[in-house]
N, CA, C and O of each residue as an XYZ file, in Angstrom:
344
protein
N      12.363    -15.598      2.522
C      12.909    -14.614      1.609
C      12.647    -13.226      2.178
O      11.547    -12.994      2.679
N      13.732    -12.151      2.126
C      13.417    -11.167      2.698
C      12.549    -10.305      1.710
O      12.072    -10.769      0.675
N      12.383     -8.959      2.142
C      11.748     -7.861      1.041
C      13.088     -7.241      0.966
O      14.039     -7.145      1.743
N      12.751     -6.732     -0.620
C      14.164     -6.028     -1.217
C      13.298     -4.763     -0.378
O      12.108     -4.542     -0.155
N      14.856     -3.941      0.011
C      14.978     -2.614      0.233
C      15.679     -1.956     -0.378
O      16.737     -2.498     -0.697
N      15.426     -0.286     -0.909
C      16.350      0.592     -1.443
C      17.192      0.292     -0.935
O      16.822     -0.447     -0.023
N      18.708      0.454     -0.937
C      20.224      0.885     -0.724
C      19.892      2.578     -0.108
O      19.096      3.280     -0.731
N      20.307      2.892      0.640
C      20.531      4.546      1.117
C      21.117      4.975      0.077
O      21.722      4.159     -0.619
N      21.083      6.478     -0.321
C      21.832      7.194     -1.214
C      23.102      7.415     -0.458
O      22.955      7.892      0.667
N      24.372      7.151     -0.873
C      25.672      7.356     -0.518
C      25.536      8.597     -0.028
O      25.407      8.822      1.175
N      25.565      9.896     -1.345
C      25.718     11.275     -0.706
C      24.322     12.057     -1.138
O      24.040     11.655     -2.267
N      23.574     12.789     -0.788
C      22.262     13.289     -0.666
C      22.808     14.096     -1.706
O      23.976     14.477     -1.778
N      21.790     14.354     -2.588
C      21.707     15.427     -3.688
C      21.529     16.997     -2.936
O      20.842     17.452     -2.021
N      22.584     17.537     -3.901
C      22.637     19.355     -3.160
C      21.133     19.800     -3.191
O      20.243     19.536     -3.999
N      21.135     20.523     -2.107
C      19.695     20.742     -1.759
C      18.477     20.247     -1.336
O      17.390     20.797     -1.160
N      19.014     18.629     -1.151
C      17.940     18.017     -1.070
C      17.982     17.588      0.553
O      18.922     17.251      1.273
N      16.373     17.768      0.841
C      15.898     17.250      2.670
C      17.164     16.554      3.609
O      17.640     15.452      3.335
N      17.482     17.140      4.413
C      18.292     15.795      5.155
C      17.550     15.093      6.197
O      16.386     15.198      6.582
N      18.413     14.435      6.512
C      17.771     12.936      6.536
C      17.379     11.946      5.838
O      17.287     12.067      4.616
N      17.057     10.714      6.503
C      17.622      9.472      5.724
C      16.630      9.552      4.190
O      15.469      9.960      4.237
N      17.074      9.246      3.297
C      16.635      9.336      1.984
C      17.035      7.862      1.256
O      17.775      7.071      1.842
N      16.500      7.586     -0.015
C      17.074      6.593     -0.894
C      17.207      6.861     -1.883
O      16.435      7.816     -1.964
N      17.836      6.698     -3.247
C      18.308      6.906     -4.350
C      17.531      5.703     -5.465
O      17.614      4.479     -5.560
N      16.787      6.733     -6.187
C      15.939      5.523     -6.977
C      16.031      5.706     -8.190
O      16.176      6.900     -8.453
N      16.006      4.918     -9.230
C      16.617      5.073    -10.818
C      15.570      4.823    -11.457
O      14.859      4.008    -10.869
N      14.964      5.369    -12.922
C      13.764      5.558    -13.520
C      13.993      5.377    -14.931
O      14.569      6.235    -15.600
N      13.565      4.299    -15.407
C      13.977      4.592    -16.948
C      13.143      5.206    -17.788
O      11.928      5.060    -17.656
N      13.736      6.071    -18.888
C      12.548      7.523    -19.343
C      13.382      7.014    -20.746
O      14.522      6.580    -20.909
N      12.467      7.231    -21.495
C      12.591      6.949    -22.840
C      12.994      8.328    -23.206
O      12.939      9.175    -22.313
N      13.390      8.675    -24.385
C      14.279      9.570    -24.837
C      13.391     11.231    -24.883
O      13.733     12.339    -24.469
N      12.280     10.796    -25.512
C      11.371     12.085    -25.444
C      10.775     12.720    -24.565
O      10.148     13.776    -24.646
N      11.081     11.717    -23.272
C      10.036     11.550    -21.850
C      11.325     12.925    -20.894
O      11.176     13.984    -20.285
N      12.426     12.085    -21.270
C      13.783     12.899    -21.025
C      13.891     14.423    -21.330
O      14.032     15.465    -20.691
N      13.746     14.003    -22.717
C      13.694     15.756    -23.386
C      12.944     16.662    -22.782
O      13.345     17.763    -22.406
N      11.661     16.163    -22.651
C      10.468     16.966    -22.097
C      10.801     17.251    -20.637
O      10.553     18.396    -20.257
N      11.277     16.474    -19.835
C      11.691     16.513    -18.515
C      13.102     17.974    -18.887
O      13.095     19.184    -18.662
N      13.977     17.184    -19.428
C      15.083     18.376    -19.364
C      14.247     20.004    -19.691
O      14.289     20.897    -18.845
N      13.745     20.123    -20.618
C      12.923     21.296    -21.047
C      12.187     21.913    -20.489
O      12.148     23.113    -20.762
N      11.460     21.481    -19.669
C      10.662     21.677    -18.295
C      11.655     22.393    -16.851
O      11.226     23.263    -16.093
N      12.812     21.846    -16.784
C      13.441     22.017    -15.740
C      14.068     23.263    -16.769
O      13.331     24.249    -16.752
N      15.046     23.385    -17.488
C      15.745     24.455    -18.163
C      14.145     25.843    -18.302
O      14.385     27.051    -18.291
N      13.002     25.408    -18.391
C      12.164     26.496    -18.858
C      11.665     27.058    -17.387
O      11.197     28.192    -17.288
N      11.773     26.344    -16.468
C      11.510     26.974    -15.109
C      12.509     26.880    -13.837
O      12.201     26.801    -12.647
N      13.541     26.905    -14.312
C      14.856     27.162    -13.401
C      14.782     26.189    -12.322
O      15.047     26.564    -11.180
N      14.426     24.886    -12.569
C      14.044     24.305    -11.776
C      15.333     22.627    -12.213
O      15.835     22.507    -13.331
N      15.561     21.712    -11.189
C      16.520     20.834    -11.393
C      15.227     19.998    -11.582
O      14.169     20.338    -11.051
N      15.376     18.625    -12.545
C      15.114     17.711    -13.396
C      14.766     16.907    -12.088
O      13.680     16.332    -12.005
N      15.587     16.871    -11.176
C      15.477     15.512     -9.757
C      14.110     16.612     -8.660
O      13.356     16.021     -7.886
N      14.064     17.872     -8.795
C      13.274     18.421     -8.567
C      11.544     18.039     -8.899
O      10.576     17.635     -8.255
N      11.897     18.494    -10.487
C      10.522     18.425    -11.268
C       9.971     16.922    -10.934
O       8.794     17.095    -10.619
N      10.304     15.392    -10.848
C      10.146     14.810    -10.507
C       9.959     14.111     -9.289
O       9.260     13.098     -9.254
N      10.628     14.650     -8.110
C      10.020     14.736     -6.493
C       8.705     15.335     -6.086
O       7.901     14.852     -5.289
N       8.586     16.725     -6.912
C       7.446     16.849     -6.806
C       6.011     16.384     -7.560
O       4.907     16.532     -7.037
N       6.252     15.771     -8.940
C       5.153     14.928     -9.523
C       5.124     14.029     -8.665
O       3.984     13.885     -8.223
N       6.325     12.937     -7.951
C       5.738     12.138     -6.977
C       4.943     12.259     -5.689
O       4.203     11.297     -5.482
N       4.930     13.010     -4.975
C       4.731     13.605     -4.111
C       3.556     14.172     -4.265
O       2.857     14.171     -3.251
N       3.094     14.679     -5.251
C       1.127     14.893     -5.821
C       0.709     13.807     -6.232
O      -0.517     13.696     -6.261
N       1.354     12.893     -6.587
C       0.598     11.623     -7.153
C       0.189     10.943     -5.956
O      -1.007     10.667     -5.869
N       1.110     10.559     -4.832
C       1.348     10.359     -3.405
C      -0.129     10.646     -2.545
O      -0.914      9.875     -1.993
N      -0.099     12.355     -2.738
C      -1.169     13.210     -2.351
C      -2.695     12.504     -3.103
O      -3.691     12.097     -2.504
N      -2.475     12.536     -4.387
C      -4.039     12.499     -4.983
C      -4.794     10.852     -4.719
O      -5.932     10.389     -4.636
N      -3.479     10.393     -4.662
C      -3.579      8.740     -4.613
C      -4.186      8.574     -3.008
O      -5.299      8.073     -2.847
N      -3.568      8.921     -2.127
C      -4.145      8.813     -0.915
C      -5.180      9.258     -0.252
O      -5.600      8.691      0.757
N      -5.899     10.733     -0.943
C      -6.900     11.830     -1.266
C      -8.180     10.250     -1.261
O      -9.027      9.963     -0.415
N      -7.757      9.425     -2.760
C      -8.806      8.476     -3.187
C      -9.222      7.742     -2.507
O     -10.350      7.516     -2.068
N      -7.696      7.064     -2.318
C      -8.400      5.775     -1.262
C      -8.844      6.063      0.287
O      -9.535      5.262      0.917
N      -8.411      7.187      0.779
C      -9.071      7.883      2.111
C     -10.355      8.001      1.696
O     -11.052      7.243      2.370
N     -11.090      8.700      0.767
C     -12.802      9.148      0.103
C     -13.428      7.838     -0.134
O     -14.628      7.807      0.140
N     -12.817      6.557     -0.655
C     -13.246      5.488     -0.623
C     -13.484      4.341      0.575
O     -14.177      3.331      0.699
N     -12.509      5.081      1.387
C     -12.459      4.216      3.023
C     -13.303      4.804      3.299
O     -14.324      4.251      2.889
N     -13.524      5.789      3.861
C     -14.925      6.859      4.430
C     -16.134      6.521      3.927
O     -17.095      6.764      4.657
N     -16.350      6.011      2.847
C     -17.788      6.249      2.338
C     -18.109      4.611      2.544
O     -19.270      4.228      2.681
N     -17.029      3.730      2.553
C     -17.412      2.145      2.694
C     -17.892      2.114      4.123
O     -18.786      1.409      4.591
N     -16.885      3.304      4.934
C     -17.418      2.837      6.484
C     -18.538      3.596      6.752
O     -19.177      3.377      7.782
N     -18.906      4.555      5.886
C     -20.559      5.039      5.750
C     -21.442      4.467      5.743
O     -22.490      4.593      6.377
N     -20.930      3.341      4.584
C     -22.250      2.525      3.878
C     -22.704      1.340      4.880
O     -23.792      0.792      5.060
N     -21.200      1.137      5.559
C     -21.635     -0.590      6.625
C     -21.003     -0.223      7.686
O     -20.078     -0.907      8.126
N     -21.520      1.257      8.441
C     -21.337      1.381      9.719
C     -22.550      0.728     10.509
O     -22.262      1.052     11.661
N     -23.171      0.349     10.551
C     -24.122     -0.376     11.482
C     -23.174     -1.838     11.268
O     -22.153     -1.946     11.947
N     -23.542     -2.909     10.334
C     -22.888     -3.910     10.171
C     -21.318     -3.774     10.983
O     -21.205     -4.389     12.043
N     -20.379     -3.137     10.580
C     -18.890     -2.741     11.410
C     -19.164     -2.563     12.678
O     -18.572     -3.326     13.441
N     -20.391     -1.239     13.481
C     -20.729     -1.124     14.681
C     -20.530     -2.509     15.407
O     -19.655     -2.750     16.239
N     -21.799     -3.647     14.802
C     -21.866     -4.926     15.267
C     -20.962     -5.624     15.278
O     -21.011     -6.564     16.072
N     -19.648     -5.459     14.335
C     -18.590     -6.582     14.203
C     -18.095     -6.323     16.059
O     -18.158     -7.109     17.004
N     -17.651     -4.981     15.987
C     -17.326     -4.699     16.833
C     -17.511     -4.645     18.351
O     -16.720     -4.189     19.178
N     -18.861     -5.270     18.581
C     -19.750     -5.573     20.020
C     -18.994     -6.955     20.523
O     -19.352     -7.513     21.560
């Protein structure tokens, strides 16, 4: 069985990075929406915007963690790892 892959986005959203990209769909409950539209209308900002960049810090903070958690494991059993490695 293969792994599903995005589909490419047909045509890239105005303004957005070129190069290869994918087109991904999100379901937002109605208030989740509102708040999103309201957000983008209150800071002149596009809705596909406000949401590239929440991903993209989550991306950041998420990888921030598990990098601080890799580091400190290979802190804790760098002698033991040293030896795997002989």
């Amino acid at each position: 069985m293969q792994p599903l892959t995005p589909a490419p986005s047909p045509l890239p959203a105005p303004g957005a990075p070129t190069g290869r990209s994918t087109l991904l769909s999100l379901p937002l409950d109605p208030d989740l929406h509102r708040a999103l539209a309201d957000l983008a209308d209150a800071t002149g900002c596009r809705t596909e915007d406000l949401v590239l960049d929440a991903v993209r810090e989550r991306l950041r903070a998420e990888e921030a963690r598990v990098r601080g958690t890799a580091e400190r494991l290979a802190g804790a059993h760098a002698d033991l790892l040293r030896r795997l490695g002989e």
